[in-house]
Each structure stands twice: as C-alpha cells, then as structure tokens.
N, C-alpha and C positions, 0 to 999 in steps of 0.2 A: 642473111640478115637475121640476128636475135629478135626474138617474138618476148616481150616483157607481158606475160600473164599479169593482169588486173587482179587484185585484193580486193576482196570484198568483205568490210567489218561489219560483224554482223552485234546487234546491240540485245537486249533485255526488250522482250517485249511488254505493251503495256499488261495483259494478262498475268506475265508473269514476273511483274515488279508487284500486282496487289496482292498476289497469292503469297509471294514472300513476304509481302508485311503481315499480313494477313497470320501467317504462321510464328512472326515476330512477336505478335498481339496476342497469341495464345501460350505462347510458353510465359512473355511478360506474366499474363495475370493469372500464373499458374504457378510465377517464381515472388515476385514483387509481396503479395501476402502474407508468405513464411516468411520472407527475408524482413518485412517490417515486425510482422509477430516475435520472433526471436530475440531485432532490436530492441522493443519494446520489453521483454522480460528479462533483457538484461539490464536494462533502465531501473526496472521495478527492483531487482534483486541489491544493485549498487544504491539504490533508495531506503530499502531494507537496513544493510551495512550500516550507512549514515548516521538511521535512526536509532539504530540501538545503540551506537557510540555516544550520541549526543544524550540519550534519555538518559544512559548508563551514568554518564559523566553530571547529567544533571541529579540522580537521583544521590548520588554519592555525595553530591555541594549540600543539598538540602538534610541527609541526613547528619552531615560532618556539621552543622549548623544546628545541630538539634539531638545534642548528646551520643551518636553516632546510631542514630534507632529515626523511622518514622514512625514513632506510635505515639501519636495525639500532637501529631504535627502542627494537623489540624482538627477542629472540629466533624465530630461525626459526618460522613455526608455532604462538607460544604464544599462545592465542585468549585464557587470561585475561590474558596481559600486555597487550596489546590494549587490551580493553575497556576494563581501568584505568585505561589513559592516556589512552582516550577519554571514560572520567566523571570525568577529574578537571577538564572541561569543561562534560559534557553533566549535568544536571542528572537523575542515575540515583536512584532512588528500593528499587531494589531490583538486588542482581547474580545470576547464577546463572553458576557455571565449567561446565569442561569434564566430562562426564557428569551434571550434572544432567537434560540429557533436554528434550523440549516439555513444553509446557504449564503450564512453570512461571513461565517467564518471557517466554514465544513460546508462541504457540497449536501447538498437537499437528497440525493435518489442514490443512496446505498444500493448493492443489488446482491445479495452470496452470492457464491461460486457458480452457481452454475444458470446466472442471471436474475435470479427470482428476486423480489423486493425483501431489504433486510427487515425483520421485524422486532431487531431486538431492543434497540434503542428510538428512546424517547429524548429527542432531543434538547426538547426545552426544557429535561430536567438536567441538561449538563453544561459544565463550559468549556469554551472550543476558544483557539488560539493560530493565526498565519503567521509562521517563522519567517526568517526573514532570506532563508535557503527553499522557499516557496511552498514546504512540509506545514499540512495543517494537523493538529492535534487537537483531541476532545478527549477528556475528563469523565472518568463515569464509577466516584470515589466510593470505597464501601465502609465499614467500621473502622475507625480508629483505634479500638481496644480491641481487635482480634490480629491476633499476631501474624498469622498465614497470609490473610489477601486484605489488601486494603484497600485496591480498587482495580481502574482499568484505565490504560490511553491507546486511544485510538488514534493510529499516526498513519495520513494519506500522503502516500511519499511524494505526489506531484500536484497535491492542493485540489483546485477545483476540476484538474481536467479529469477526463474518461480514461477508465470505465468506470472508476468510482465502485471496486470490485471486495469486498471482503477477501483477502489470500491474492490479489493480483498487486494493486496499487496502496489497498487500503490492511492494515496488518494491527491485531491484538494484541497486547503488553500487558502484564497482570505486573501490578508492586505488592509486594513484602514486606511487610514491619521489619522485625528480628529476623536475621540480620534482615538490613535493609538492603532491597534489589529490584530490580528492574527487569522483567523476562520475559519470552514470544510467552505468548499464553499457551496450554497446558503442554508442559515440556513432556514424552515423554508417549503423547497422545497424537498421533499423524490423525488427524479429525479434518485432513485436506482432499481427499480422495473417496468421500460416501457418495451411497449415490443424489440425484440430487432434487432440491427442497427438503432433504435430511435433517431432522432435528432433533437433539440429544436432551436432555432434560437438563441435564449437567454440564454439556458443554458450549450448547446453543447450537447454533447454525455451521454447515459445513461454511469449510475456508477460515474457521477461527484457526484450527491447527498449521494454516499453512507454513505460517512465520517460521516454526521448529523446523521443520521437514526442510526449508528450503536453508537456513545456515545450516542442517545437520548434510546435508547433500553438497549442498554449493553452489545450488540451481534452482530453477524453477522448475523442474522435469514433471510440470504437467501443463 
C-alpha cells in the first residue's frame, strides 16, 4: 500500500509580515521625498520656460506699441501704469495697484534661497497681477529715461502655493528700454549658489541669479 506523505503549507508569520512592512516604510520615506523634490523642480523649471515666453511675447507687444522702445512707456515709477500695459497682453485675470499689499495677488512670505525672509521688497509700493495660467507677477518699475534698466517683474510660476522661494517657484526679470527686452536678472552672474542669508549690495539676495543658471543648464541642478 502507497503511504501519500501530507503537505504542510507553511504561511508568512505575523512577525514577519510587520517586519516587512516595516522595511516597506523605510525605503518608502527614503524614496517618496526625492521623487516628489525632483517632480516639483521640474514643475518649477517648465514654469520658468512659460514665463519667459509669455513676458518675452508681452514685452515685444508693448514695445511694438510704443515706437518699438520702452522709454517713457510710462511714467517714471508708476507700477500701475506698468502692469496695465503689461495685461493689456498678458492674460490678467485679476489686478491689484500700488498699496494693496501681499497676499492678494502675490503670496505675503517670500523667503531666499536658502529660506530666510526676503527683504528686498516692499510690497505696497508695487503692483502685482494673477494670470490666468495661475502665474502671479509683480511690478517693481525703475526710470523711464534710463535706457539700461527700467525695472523688475517678479513672476511666481505657481501663484500662491509653496514655497514662495526666490530661484525655486518665484524668479527675477529685469526690462530694458533700447532695445527693448525682457531678461532672468543678471545674465551672466550665477548669484544662485552663495552661501546663505548672502547679500550683494548690487545684486540683492541669493536666488536672484537662479533664473540665468537654470535656462543656461537646463535644470535646476541645485
């Protein structure tokens, strides 16, 4: 007579079903943070792109409007004249003039680069504008009769959310009378990478530079 040997299945014990999650849970929150950091600076970088196409495109409309120069576009200084004649391009969904303040149409808690509180602007002496691709931009105009710099926009490529970072989300633009143009702020100067609470007399706050560094790279490679 055949003797049929019994099988016995043996299963995953309870100890050793926690222990594997348990090891599940540490690589998770060891991978899940770069992998969202990364996502997120390619967000920032394809933000960047956008902006400069759209600014580009607007700065071109305003000056082609205004004997192909911005010099004396507008009045010295006047941050809503500005803006105006910058949505009368960019597709502004909402405006806010001069003393309306953050957070209404510009996030309130700027931070540089390497978190600290931005200190360079004074908000209520600028106007700020929400695009309607969710890009807010603020205005921070200088002379009209000096041919080199006639001001600055400040463009946060994802509006009100975080980090609200100088050189991550949020990125500097200087405009140019003669010719007239639209460019990262100082081309030419990686002023992304100091150490940090750095402060230039000339340049301002680390993270102004980043804009240059990351279309001359292609990345955000910091």
């Amino acid at each position: 007579m055949l003797k049929q040997n019994n099988k016995i299945k043996k299963g995953f014990t309870l100890s050793e079903v926690l222990v594997a999650i348990a090891i599940m849970g540490v690589i998770a929150a060891a991978t899940i943070p770069t992998i969202i950091n990364s996502t997120n600076k390619h967000e920032y970088v394809d933000g960047l792109k956008r902006a400069t196409l759209i600014l580009k495109t607007a700065t071109s409309e305003v000056a082609a409007n205004n004997n192909g120069t911005l010099m004396y576009v507008v009045t010295n200084h006047d941050s809503n004249a500005f803006i105006n004649k910058y949505c009368t391009y960019l597709n502004c969904i909402k405006k806010c003039n001069v003393g309306t303040g953050a957070g209404v149409c510009y996030a309130a808690d700027l931070k540089n680069l390497d978190g600290g509180t931005y200190g360079w602007t004074d908000f209520s002496d600028y106007s700020s504008a929400i695009l309607s691709n969710g890009m807010s931009i603020m205005i921070r105009p200088g002379n009209t009769s000096t041919i080199d710099n006639y001001g600055e926009v400040y463009v946060d490529v994802n509006g009100f959310k975080p980090p609200n970072i100088i050189g991550r989300d949020i990125f500097v633009f200087m405009v140019n009378h003669t010719p007239p143009a639209i460019r990262q702020s100082y081309v030419g100067e990686y002023y992304c990478s100091a150490p940090p609470s750095t402060y230039h007399p000339e340049l301002g706050y680390n993270g102004r530079g980043c804009g240059i560094k990351i279309l001359t790279e292609g990345a955000m490679n910091y």
